[in-house]
N, C-alpha and C positions, 0 to 999 in steps of 0.2 A: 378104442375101436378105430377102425382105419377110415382116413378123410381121404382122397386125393391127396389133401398139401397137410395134415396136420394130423396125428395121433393123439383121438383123444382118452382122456383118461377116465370119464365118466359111466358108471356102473349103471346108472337110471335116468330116467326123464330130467328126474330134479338137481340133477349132480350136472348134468350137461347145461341146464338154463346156468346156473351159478358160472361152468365154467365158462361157458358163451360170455356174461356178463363180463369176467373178469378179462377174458382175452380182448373183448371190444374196449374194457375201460383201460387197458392197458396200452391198447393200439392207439386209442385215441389223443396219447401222453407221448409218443414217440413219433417220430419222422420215417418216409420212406426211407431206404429199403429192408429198416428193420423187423416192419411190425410181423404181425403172427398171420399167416394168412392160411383163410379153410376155403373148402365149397360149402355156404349153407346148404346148397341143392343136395349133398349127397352127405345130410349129416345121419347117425348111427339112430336107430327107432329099437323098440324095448316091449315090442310084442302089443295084445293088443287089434284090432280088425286096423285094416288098410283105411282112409279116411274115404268118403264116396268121391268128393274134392278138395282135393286137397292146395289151393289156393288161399294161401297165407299161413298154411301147416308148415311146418319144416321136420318135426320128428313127433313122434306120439308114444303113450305106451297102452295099457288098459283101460285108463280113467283116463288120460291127461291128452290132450295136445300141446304142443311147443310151438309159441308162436312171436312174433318179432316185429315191430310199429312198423320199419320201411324195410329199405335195402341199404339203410347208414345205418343200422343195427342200433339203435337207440339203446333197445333192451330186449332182454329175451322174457318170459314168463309163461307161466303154465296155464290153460284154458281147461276145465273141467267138460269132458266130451260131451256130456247132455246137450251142450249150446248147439252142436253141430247140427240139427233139424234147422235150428229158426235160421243161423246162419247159411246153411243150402240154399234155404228157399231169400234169403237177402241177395245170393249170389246168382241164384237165376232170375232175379229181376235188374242186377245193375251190373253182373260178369264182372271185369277185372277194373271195372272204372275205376280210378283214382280222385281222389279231392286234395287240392292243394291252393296255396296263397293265404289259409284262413289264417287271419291275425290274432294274434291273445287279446282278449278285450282288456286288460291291464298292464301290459308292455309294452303293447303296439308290435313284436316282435312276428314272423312269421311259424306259423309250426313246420313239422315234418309231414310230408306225404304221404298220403293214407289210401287206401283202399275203401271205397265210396261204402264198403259192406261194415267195413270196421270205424266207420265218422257213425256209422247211424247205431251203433252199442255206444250207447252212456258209459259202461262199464271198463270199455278199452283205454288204457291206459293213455294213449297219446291225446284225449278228451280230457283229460283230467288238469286243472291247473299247472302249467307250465313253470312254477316257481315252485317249486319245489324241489328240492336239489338232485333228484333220482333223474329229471331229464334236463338233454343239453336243445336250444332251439337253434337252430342254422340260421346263420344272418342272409338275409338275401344277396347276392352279390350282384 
């Protein structure tokens, strides 16, 4: 499906988080001005109702949302659409606030920045113990 900057090749929801994944982990192994560059904002969706808000969505289809820790694309993963009630009403209570500086209570490291709606699900990935090789933690500079 057509990106602005990238064709992708993915037939579903689930074909696109994979390929996301691989293009981020790839970009992340190579130097400017090779890497693979897309718009997340205008990636390709797979039917499915339009999300009511869509802040922290990037593509959906029937069941799924597509969604992604920051704007360093950490990782991509699939959200099961039911969540979307509790989350609305997260987001009209804290809008697009961000939480950032939290340190891993076992590294001392900093995490990635978050959307104040997605610190307060236990379930969201970037919450989740930081050692574990599936994420990278940005060092402060």
């Amino acid at each position: 499906m057509k990106n602005p900057n990238y064709d992708f090749k993915a037939k579903g929801l689930e074909e696109l988080a994979i390929e996301l994944n691989l293009i981020d982990k790839r970009n992340r192994e190579l130097e400017e001005p090779v890497q693979i560059r897309y718009d997340s904002t205008a990636l390709p969706t797979f039917g499915g109702k339009v999300p009511e808000d869509t802040l922290g969505i990037y593509s959906w289809d029937e069941k799924h949302f597509l969604r992604c820790a920051d704007y360093t694309h950490q990782e991509w993963w699939l959200d099961e659409r039911e969540e979307e009630d509790s989350r609305s009403r997260n987001i009209e209570q804290y809008g697009n606030a961000t939480v950032e500086g939290i340190k891993c209570n076992k590294c001392g490291k900093t995490l990635p920045k978050i959307l104040a709606v997605d610190h307060l699900d236990p379930d969201f990935p970037v919450n989740k113990c930081p050692h574990e090789p599936i994420y990278e933690i940005q060092e402060e500079v």
